[in-house]
Steps between C-alpha positions, in 0.01 A plus 500: 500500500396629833236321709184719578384529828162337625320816586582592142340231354173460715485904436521390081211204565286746664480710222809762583636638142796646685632160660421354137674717323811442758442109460538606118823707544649214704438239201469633167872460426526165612150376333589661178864320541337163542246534236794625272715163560170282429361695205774631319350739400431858644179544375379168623682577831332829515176337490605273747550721750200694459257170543735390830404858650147411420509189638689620839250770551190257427669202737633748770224456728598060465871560569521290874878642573561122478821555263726857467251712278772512262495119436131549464519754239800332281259206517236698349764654235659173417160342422370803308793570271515052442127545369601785291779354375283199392228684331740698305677228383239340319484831288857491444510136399276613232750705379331824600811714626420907532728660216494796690628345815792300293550845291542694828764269630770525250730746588573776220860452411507884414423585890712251709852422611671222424485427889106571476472216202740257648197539859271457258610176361548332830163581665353402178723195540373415833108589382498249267689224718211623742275446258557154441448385883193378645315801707573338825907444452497927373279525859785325690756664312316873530424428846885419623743629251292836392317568882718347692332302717573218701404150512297531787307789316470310199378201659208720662387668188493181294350314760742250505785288695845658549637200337278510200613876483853425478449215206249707276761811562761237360267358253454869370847558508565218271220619254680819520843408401395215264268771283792754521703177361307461252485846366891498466467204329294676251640805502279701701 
């Protein structure tokens, strides 16, 4: 993710769809990303990233240049794709999955490769160890293993100590291999 430059951004909170739209350019991959390793789920991610753009344009004229704009706006993302995440889960606890959504992601065995099916199996592997973690230890894992970023850059975007970075990273880490444990044990 590239950092945008200040002129940029005062150019966006004045009303400039241009400098927007390059703010946009700069960040859509990376929002969508995040979103992604919170939600799950594309749609959901998709969404996401479509209320964080709304929410940077509508906040632009409050950001202070106090932290990197990018910290700002993963902020934004992370908290947007947790409440999403939430809300959606209370359907899904009900039970209330989209057979369309399941449907589409089955892969036909008539129109893949063994190699294709074999992919398959391991992301949906990792999805539903994923799946099983809290929102915040898939944040820490999205945010490090998936983005990239350090722990410096972690700590500003969750707003927290370096140290409490490195032991919720671990923490997550744990979940991680202690779900994917678990689904061996059970034959996932």
């Amino acid at each position: 993710m590239r950092e945008i430059a200040r002129e940029t951004i005062e150019l966006a909170a004045g009303g400039d769809i241009a400098a927007f739209e390059d703010i946009y350019k700069a960040f859509s991959s990376t929002v969508y990303t995040v979103a992604l390793g919170v939600t799950r789920n594309a749609q959901d991610a998709e969404e996401a990233a479509q209320d964080v753009f709304v929410k940077v344009y509508r906040n632009l004229k409050d950001f202070r240049f106090g932290s990197s704009f990018g910290t700002w706006v993963y902020r934004i993302t992370m908290n947007t794709a947790i409440n999403i995440y939430r809300s959606k889960a209370r359907h899904r606890a009900f039970g209330m999955a989209d057979y369309a959504e399941v449907k589409d992601n089955i892969p036909d065995p008539h129109d893949t490769t063994k190699e294709e099916v074999e992919r398959h199996h391991t992301a949906e592997s990792v999805d539903r160890i994923l799946d099983k973690m809290s929102p915040e230890h898939r944040l820490c894992i999205t945010l490090r293993e998936i983005e990239g970023l350090d722990y410096k850059e972690m700590a500003g975007i969750l707003r927290i100590p370096l140290n409490t970075v490195r032991s919720r990273l671990k923490r997550a880490r744990a979940a991680m291999a202690a779900c994917a444990k678990e689904g061996l044990d059970h034959g996932l």
